[in-house]
C-alpha positions in Angstrom: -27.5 11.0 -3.7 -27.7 10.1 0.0 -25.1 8.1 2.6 -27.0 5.1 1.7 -26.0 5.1 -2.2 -22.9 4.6 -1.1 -23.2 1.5 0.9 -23.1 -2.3 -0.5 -26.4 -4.0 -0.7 -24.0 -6.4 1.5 -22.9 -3.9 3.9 -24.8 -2.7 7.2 -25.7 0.7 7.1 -23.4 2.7 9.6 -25.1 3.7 12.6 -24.2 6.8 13.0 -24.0 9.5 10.6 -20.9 10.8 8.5 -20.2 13.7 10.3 -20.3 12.1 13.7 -18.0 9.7 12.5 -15.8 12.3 11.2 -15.4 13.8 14.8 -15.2 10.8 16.8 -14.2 7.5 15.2 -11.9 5.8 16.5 -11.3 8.2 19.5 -11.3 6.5 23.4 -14.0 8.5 25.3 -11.2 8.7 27.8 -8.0 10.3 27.3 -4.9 11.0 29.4 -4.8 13.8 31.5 -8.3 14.4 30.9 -7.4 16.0 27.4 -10.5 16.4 25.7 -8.1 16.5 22.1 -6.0 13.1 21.6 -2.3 14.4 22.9 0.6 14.5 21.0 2.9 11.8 22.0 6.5 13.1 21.2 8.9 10.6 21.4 11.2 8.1 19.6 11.5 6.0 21.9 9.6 4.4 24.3 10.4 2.9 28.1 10.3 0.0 30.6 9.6 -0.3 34.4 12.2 -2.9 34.7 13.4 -6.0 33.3 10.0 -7.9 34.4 8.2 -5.6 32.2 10.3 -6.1 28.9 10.0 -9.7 29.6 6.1 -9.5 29.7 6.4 -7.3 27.1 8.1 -10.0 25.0 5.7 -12.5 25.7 2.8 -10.5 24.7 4.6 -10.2 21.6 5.3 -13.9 21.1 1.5 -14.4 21.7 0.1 -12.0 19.1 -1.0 -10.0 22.4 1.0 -7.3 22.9 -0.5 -3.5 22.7 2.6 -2.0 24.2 4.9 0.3 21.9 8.6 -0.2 21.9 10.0 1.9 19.2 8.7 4.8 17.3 9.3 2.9 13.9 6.6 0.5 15.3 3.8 3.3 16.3 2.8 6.1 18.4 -0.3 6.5 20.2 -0.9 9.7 18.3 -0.3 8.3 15.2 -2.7 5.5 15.9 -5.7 7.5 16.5 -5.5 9.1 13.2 -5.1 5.5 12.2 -8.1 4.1 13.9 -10.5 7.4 12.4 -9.3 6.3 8.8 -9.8 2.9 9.4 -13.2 3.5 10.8 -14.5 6.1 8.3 -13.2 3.4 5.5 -15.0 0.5 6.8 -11.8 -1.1 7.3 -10.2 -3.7 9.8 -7.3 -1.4 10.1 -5.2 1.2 8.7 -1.5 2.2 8.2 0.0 5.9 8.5 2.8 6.9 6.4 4.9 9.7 5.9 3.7 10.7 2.7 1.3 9.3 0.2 4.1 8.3 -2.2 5.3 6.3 0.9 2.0 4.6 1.3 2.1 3.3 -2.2 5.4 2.3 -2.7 5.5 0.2 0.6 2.3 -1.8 -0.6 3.7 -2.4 -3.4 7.0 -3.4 -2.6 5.5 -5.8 0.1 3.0 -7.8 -1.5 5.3 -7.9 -5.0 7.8 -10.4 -5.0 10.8 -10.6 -7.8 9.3 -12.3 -10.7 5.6 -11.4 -9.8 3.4 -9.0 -12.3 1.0 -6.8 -11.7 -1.7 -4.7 -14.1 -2.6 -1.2 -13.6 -4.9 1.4 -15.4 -3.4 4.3 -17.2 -3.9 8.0 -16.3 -3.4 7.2 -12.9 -1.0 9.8 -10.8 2.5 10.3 -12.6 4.5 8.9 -9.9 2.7 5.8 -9.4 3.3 4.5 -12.7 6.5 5.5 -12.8 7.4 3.3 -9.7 5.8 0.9 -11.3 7.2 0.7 -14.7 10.5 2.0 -13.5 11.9 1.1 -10.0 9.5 -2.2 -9.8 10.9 -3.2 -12.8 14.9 -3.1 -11.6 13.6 -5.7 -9.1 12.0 -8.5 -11.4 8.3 -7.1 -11.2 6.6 -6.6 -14.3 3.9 -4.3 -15.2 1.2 -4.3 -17.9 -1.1 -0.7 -17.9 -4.1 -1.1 -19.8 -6.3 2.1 -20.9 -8.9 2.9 -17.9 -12.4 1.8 -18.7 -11.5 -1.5 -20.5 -12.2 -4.1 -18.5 -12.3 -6.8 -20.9 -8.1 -5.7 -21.7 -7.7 -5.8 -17.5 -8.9 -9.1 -17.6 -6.6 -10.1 -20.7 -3.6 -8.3 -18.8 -3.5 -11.1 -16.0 -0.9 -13.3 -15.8 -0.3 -16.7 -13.6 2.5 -14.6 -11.9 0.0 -11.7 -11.4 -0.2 -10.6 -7.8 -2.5 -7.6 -7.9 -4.9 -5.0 -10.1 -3.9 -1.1 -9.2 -6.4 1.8 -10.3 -7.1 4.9 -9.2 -10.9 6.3 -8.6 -11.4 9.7 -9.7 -8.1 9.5 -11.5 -5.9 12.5 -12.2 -6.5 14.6 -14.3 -9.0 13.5 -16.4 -11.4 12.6 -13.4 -12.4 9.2 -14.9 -14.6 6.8 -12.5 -12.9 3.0 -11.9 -16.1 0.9 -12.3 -14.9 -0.3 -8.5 -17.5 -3.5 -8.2 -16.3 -4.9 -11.5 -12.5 -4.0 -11.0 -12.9 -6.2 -7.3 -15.2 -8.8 -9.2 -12.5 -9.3 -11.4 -9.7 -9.6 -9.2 -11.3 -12.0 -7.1 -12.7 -14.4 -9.8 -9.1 -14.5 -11.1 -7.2 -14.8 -7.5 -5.4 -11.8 -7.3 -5.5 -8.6 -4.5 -7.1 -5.4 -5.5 -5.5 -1.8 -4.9 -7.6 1.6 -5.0 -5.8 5.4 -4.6 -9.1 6.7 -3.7 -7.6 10.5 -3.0 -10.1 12.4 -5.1 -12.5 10.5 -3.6 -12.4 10.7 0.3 -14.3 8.2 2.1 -17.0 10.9 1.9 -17.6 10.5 -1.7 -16.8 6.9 -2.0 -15.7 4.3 0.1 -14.1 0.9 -2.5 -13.6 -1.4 0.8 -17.7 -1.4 0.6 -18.0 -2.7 -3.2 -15.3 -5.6 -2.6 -11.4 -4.1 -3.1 -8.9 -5.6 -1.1 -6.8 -1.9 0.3 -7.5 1.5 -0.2 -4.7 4.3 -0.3 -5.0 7.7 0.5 -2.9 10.5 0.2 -3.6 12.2 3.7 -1.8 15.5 2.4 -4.6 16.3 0.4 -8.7 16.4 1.9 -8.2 13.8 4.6 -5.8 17.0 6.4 -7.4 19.6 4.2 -5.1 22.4 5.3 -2.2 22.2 3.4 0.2 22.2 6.1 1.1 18.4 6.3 2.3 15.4 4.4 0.9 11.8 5.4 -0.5 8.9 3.5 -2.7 5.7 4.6 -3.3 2.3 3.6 -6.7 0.7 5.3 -8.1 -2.5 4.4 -8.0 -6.0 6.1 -5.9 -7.2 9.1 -4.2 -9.8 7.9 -3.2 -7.7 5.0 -2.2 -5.1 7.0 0.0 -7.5 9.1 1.8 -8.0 6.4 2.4 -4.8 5.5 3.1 -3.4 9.0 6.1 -5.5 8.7 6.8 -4.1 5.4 6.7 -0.1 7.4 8.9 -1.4 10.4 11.8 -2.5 7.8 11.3 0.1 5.1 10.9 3.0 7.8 8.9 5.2 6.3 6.8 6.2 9.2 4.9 9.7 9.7 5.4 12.1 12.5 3.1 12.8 15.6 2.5 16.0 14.8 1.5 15.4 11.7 -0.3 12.9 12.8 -2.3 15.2 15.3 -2.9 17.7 12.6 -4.6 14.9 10.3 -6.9 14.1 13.1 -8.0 17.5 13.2 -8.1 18.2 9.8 -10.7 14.5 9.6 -13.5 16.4 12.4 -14.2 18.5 9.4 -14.1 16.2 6.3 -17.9 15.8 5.9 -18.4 19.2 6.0 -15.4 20.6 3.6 -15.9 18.0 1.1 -19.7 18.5 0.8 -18.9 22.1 0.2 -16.4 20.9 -2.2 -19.0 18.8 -4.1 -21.2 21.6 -4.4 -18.3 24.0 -5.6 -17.6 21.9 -8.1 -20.7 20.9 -9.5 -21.8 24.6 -9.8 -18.0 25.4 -11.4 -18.5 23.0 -13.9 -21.7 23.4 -15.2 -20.4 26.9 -15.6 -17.2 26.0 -17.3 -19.4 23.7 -19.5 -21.2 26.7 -20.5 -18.3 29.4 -21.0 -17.8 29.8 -25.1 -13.9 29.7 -23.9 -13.7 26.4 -23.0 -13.7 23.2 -25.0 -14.3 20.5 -22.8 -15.1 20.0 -18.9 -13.9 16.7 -17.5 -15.9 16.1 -14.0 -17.7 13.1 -13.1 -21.2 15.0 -11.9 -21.4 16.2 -15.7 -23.7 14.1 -18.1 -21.0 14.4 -20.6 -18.2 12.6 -19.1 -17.4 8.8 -20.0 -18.0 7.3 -17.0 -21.0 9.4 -15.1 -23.8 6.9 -14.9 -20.9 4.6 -13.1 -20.1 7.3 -10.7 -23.7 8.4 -10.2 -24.3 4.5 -9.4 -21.3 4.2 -6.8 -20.2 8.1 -5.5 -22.1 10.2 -2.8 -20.8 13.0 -4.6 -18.1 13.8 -7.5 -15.7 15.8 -5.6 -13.9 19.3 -5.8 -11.4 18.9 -8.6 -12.6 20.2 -12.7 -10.3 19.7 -15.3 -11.0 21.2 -18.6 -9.7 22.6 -21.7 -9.6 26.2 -23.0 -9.6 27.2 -26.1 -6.4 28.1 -26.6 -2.6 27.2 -26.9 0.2 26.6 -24.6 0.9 30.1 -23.8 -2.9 31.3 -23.5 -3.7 28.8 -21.0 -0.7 29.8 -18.8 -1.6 33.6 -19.4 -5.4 32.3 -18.4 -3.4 30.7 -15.1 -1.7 34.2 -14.4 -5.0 35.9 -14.7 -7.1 34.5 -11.7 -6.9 36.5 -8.7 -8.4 33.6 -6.6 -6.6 30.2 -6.9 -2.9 30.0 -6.2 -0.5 28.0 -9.3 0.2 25.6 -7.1 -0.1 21.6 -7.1 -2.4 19.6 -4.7 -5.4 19.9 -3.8 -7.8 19.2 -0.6 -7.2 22.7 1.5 -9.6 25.6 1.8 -7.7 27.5 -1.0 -8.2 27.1 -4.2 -5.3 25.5 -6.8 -5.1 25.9 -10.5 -2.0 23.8 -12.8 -1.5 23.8 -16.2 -0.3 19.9 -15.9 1.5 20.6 -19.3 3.3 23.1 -17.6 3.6 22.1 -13.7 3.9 18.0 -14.1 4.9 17.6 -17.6 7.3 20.2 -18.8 9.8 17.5 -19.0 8.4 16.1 -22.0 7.5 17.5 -25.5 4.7 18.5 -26.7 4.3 15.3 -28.8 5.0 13.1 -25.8 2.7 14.8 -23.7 -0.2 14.2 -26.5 0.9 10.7 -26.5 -0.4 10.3 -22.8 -2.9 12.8 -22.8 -1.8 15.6 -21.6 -3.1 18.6 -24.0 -1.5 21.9 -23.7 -4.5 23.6 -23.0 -5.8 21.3 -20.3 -6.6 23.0 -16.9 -6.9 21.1 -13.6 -8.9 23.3 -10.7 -9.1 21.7 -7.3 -11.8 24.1 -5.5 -11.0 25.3 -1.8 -14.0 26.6 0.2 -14.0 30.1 -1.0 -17.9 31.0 -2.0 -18.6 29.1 -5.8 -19.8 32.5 -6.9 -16.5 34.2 -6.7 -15.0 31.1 -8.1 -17.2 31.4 -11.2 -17.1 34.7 -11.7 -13.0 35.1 -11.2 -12.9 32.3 -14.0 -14.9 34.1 -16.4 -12.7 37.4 -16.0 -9.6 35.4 -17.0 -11.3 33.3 -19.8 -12.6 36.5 -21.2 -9.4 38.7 -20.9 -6.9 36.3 -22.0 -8.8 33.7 -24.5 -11.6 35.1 -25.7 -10.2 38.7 -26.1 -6.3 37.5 -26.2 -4.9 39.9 -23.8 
């Protein structure tokens, strides 16, 4: 798969390659003090010459104009250029920063949901999205139907008149199934109603859902778009008058990122292209292994002839990212003694940095819930989610097959 695989037959190829983009999109070739590296603006506050310059200030603002910051709930310059490189590597009008993922979706969704509105999403998306949804959304007159991921024909049966919009989540998490992007946007916009992608997993590296027709696109910056593990930021790009809208929504709600955060997401974006392609490769190579290992019982990763929805993401993705689930062959307790026996990855959750992660999500997302209600969603005890750093895919492979053997195949 190439760049161009990824674009729209109705989109213009970029001009510049990936990687370029990655390092300078959305950067002024001139910056102050002659600072080759956008500066970090810290401040809260921002000030006038005099009283002539608020009142042209004002104006400007009256007129749709204005460029000038006021307040640090309305921007910061730093905070902008990581905006503008999102926007730009998403094909977008515009983007929004946030202080955290969570933040990003939350805010959408609040904004464009009014009391008494509905809206439909697909299941196995990320814990926390669905309960907002189904749980806080719901205390405020919005309903929610979640259909099972895949079915198209029960997304479409799901809208309501007082349906506003369609959420999914492309690959989703854990089980790395592929949204069918073209037809989830197709559908939304034959029926009148917005569109809303997590595309996380993703990255605009792998896959960009502005291109095949979806109205926004949310990231959670924390993971690959920083790809250090040292920050918490999310985005929202898509549209500008959509993103109007919501700007309104982050200048009430507050929940608006930090500069230095902001600066360490631009840094962390000069070297998407090249951490994610590593991560494709990693994870290709990992789970052909996996599929191989007698210890396992099933390898769910999108670059694998035997998951559900490959054709679909060998038709719309540039590659199929750096997370494997899978399932051992084992119980509860083997699969966390398998956890305990890597010497590479760390048990920790997220992903997107140059270490390695391993959960058990029976253990690290879902221990809340019995065994029986963690079935009903899903969620096996013996299910494994990897996200690969950029250690070498040979230590990676064979650091797996020295746990798999010591504490499931041998039981130690």
């Amino acid at each position: 798969m190439t760049e161009e695989t990824l674009t729209h037959p109705l989109t213009a190829i970029p001009e510049k390659g990936f990687s370029t983009r990655c390092v300078h999109a959305g950067a002024a070739r001139s910056k102050p003090y002659h600072a080759l590296i956008e500066p970090i603006v810290q401040t809260s506050t921002f000030m006038f010459d005099d009283t002539d310059d608020v009142i042209a200030y004002q104006e400007a603002r009256k007129k749709g104009t204005g460029t000038r910051i006021e307040y640090g709930r309305y921007g910061n310059p730093t905070v902008e250029a990581a905006e503008r490189r999102v926007a730009e590597l998403e094909h977008a009008d515009g983007a929004i920063m946030f202080s955290s993922g969570m933040a990003a979706v939350t805010t959408a969704l609040l904004t464009l949901l009014p009391g008494g509105s509905h809206l439909v999403m697909t299941d196995d998306c990320y814990r926390r999205t669905r309960q907002f949804c189904r749980e806080f959304l719901g205390r405020l007159g919005v309903a929610c139907t979640v259909v099972p991921m895949g079915d198209y024909a029960a997304l479409e049966a799901a809208i309501r008149p007082e349906t506003r919009l369609l959420v999914s989540e492309t690959p989703t998490n854990p089980y790395l199934r592929v949204l069918d992007v073209e037809q989830f946007a197709e559908i939304a916009r034959r029926r009148g109603v917005l569109s809303l992608v997590d595309a996380t997993f993703a990255t605009p590296v792998n896959q960009r859902p502005l291109d095949w027709g979806v109205d926004l696109v949310v990231h959670s910056g924390t993971k690959y778009l920083g790809g250090h593990n040292d920050l918490l930021a999310g985005f929202v790009a898509g549209s500008r008058d959509l993103l109007a809208t919501l700007r309104e929504g982050v200048n009430i709600l507050g929940s608006v990122p930090d500069p230095q955060n902001a600066f360490l997401l631009v840094r962390g974006l000069k070297t998407l292209a090249l951490r994610v392609g590593h991560q494709n490769r990693s994870g290709q190579l990992v789970a052909e292994f996996l599929e191989r290992h007698p210890a396992v019982e099933r390898v769910w990763y999108p670059g694998l002839a035997s998951h559900p929805e490959h054709q679909v993401a060998a038709r719309q993705m540039a590659g199929f990212g750096g997370v494997v689930s899978f399932n051992v062959k084992g119980d509860f307790d083997s699969t966390r003694f398998f956890l305990d026996a890597l010497q590479i990855p760390y048990i920790s959750p997220s992903l997107g940095g140059p270490e390695s992660l391993v959960v058990q999500p029976a253990l690290n997302t879902y221990y809340d819930l019995s065994a029986a209600q963690r079935r009903e969603i899903g969620i096996e005890d013996n299910l494994v989610r990897l996200a690969l750093g950029l250690e070498d895919p040979a230590d990676l492979i064979a650091d797996l097959d020295q746990a798999l053997v010591r504490t499931v195949l041998c039981g130690q």
